[in-house]
C-alpha positions in Angstrom: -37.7 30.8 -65.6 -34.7 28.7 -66.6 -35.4 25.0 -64.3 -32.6 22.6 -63.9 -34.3 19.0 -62.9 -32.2 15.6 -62.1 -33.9 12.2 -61.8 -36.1 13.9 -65.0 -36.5 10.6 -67.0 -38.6 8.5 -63.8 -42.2 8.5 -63.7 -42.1 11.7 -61.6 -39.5 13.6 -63.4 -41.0 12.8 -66.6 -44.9 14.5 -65.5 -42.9 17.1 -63.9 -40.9 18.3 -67.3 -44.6 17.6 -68.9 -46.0 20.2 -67.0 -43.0 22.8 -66.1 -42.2 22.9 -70.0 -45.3 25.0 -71.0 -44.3 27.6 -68.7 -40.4 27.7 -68.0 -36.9 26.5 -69.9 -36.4 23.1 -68.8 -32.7 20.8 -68.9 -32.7 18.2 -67.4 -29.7 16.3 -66.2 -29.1 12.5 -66.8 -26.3 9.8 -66.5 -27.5 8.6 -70.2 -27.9 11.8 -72.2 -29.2 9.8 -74.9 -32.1 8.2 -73.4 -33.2 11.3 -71.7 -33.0 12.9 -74.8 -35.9 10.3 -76.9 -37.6 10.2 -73.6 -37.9 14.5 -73.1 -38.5 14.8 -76.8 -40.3 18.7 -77.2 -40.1 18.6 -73.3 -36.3 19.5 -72.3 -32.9 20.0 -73.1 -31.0 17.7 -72.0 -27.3 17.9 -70.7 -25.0 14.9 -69.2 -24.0 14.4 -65.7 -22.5 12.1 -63.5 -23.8 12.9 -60.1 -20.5 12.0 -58.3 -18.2 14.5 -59.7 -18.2 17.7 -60.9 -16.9 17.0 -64.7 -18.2 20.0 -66.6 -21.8 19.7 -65.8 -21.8 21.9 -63.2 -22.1 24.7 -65.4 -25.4 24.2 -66.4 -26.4 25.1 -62.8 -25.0 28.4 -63.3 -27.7 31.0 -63.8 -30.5 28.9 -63.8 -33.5 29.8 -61.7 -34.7 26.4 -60.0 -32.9 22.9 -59.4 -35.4 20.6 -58.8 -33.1 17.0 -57.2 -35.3 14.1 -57.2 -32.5 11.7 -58.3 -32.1 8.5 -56.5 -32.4 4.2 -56.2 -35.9 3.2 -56.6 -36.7 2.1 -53.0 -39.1 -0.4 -54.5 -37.2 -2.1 -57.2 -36.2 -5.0 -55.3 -35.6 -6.5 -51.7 -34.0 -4.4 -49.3 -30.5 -6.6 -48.8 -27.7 -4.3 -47.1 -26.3 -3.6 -50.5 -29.5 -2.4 -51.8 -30.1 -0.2 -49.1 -26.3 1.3 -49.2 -27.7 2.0 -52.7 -30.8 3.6 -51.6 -28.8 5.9 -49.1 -25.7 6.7 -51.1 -27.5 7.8 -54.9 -29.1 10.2 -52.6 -26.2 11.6 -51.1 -23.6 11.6 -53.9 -26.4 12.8 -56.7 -27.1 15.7 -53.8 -23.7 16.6 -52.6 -23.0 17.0 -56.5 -25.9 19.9 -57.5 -24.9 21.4 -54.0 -21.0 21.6 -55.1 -21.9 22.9 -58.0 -24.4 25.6 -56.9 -21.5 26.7 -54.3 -19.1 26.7 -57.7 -21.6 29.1 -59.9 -21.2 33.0 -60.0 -25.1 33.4 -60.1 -26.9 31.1 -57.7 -30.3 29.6 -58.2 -33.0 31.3 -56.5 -34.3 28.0 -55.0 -33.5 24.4 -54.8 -36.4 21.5 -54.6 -35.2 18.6 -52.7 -36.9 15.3 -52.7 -37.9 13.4 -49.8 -40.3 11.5 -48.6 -43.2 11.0 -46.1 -41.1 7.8 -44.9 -39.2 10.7 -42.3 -41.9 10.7 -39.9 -42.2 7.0 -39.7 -44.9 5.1 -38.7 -47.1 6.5 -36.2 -50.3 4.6 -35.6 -53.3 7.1 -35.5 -51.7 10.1 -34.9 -51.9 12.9 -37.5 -48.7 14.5 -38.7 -47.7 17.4 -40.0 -44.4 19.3 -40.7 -43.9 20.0 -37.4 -43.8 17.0 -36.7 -40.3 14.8 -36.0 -38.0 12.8 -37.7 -39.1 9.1 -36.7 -37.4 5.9 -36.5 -36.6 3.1 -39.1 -34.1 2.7 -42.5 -36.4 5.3 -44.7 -36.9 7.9 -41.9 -33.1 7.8 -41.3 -32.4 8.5 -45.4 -34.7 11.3 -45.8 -32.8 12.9 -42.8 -29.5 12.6 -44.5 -30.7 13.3 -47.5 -33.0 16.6 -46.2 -30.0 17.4 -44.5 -27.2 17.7 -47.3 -28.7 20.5 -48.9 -28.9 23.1 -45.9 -25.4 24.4 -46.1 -27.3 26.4 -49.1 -29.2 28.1 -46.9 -26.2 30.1 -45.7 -25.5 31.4 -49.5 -29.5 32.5 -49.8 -30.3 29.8 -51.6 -34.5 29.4 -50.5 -34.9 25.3 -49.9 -38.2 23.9 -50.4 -38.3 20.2 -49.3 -40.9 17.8 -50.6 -42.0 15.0 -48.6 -43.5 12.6 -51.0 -46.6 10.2 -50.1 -47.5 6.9 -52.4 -47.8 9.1 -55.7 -50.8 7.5 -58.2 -50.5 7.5 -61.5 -51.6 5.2 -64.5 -48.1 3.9 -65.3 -46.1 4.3 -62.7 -45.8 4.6 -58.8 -47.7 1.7 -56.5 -50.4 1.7 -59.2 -48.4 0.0 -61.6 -48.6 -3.3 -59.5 -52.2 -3.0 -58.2 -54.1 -2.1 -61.1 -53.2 -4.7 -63.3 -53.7 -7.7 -59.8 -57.2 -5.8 -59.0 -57.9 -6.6 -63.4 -56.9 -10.1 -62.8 -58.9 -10.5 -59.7 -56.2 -10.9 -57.9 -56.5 -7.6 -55.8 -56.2 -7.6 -51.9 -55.2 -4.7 -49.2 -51.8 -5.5 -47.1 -52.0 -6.6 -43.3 -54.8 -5.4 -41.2 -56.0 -2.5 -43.6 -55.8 0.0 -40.5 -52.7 1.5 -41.7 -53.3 4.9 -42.6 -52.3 5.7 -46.5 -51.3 9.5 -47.3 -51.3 9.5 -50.8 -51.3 11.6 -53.5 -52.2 12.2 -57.4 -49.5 12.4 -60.0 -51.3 15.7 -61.3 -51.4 17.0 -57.9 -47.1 16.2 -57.5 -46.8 18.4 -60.8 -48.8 21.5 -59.8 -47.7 21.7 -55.9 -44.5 21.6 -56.9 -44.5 24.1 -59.8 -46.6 26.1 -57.0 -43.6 26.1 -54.8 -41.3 27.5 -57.4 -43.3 30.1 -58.8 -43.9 31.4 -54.9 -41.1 32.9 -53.6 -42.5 32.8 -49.9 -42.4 29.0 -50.1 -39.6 27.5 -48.2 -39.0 24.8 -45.9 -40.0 21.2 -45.4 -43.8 20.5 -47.2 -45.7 17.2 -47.5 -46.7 17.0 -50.9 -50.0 14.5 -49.6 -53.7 14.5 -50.4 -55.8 16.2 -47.3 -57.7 13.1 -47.5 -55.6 10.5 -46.2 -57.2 7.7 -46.0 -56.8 3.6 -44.0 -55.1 1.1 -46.8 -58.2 -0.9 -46.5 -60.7 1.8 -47.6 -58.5 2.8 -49.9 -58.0 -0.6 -51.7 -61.6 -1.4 -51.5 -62.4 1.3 -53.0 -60.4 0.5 -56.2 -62.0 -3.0 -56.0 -65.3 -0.8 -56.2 -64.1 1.1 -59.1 -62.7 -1.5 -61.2 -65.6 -4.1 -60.8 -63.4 -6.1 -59.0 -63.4 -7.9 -55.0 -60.9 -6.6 -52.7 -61.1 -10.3 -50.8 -57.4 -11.6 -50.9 -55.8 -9.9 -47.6 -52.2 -10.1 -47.4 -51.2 -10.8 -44.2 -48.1 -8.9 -42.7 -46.1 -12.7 -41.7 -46.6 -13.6 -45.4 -45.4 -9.7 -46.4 -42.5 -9.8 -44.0 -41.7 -13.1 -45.0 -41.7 -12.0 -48.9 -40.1 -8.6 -48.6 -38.9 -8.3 -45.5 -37.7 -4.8 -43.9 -39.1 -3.6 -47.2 -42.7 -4.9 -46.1 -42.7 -3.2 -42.8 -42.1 0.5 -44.0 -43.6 1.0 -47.9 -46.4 -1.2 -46.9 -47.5 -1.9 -43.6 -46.4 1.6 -41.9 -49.6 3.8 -40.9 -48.4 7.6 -41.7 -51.3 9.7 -41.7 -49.9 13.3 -42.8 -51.9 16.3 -43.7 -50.1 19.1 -46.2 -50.5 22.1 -43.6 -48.2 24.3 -45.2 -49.4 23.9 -48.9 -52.8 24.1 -48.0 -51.6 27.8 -45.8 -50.0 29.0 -48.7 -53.2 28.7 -50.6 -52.7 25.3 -53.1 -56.0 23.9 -54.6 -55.2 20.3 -54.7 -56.7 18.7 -58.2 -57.4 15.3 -56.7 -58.5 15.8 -53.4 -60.5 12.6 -52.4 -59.4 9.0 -53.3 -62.5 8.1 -55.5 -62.1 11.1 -58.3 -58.5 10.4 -58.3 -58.8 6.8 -58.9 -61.9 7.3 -61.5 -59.2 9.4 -63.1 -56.3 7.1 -62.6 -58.4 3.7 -64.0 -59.6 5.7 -67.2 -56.6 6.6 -68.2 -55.6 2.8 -67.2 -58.3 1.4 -69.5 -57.2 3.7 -72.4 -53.4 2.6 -72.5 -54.9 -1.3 -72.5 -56.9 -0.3 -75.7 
């Protein structure tokens, strides 16, 4: 199966080409071919692209088996000012208006497409559990991932099978929200946001890799699925339980006025939003999840943690 992948060099991308490469052709498409290459060394070919025009590139698309989009502005690399969140919105859109242009220009048509998106849709809702049934909610992020869900179903029409995958907090040792708390929790320095009650739906990097090359290899698959743990667990549990782990107190709460002080709109949805979502339709299809429960996942996590540090 030949797999095209955007956004291939970020900490998602990168485990993704990791795993899809022992099993499928792999090219990956990035705005600095170079980089991509050192960085996808043995893992992908790699082929230019600017994501808004069609300047060649587009004929990569043609006759491959999978796209796989995940490109777009890291929604946590800085403040959310108005120009950073026209940012956010618009490397969505343009970087998906491109691969869908060029699918609609190729004479053979990829079997399916994988669009990223993110939990962040349903916004926050409290204690109620969600599912992908459930609505689009309110707020900045639940208002991208509905522009950007909906730019790719005009490809429905050609046969084109979607799969959408809404994203939860993805762990991993160096990348992802982990990359901030593991090294505060080592420096004793580690604390839960707000009241703790929030829920957290989140899910293992190894667990991101295998759902999604799940979805591609079944051919039933299609729609919108939340690519969480069925664990989902309250932030305060959750960052307790890393204190636990890593020998370290979980005693410096962060309290929302200081967080929306700090980050502001930015505070609000990636930290103190409660979204607890259950993966109903992987789990149907039959997807054994790797990391199930928050304590092997973060025993896995933190050793791998400890051995970079060595």
């Amino acid at each position: 199966m030949r797999v095209i992948i955007t956004g291939a060099t970020g900490f998602i991308g990168t485990a993704l080409c990791r795993e899809l490469c022992k099993h499928h052709e792999i090219t990956a498409l990035s705005r600095s071919a170079d980089k991509a290459k050192q960085a996808l060394t043995g893992m992908a070919t790699v082929a230019q692209w600017n994501p808004k025009t069609l300047d060649g590139w587009e004929q990569t698309v043609n006759d491959a088996s999978v796209v796989i989009n995940l490109a777009g502005e890291n929604i946590a690399s800085g403040r959310w000012t108005e120009s950073k969140k026209k940012k956010i919105l618009q490397s969505r859109l343009d970087a998906t208006r491109a691969i869908v242009e060029a699918i609609k220009q190729t004479n053979h048509k990829p079997q399916a497409l994988v669009q990223a998106s993110a939990i962040g849709y349903y916004g926050s809702h409290a204690d109620e559990m969600l599912d992908e049934s459930s609505p689009n909610g309110t707020g900045f992020l639940a208002e991208v991932c509905r522009q950007w869900e909906n730019t790719v179903l005009p490809l429905e029409d050609l046969g084109v099978r979607l799969v959408t995958i809404r994203l939860g907090p993805v762990l991993g040792a160096e990348g992802g929200m982990m990359q901030k708390l593991l090294p505060a929790f080592r420096f004793f320095l580690g604390g839960y946001p707000g009241s703790g009650k929030q829920w957290l739906s989140w899910i293992h990097l190894d667990d991101v890799t295998g759902a999604t090359r799940f979805l591609i290899e079944h051919s039933d698959a299609h729609g919108p699925c939340n690519l969480t743990t069925p664990n989902p667990i309250p932030a305060g549990d959750f960052y307790r339980l890393l204190g636990k782990i890593m020998h370290r107190p979980a005693l410096l709460p962060l309290p929302a006025l200081v967080l929306k002080t700090l980050m502001g709109e930015m505070a609000n949805e990636l930290l103190l939003s409660s979204l607890r979502i259950v993966p109903r339709r992987l789990l149907q299809a039959g997807y054994e999840f790797k990391y199930a429960d928050p304590q092997s996942a973060l025993n896995n996590i933190i050793e791998k943690y400890n051995s970079l540090k060595e």
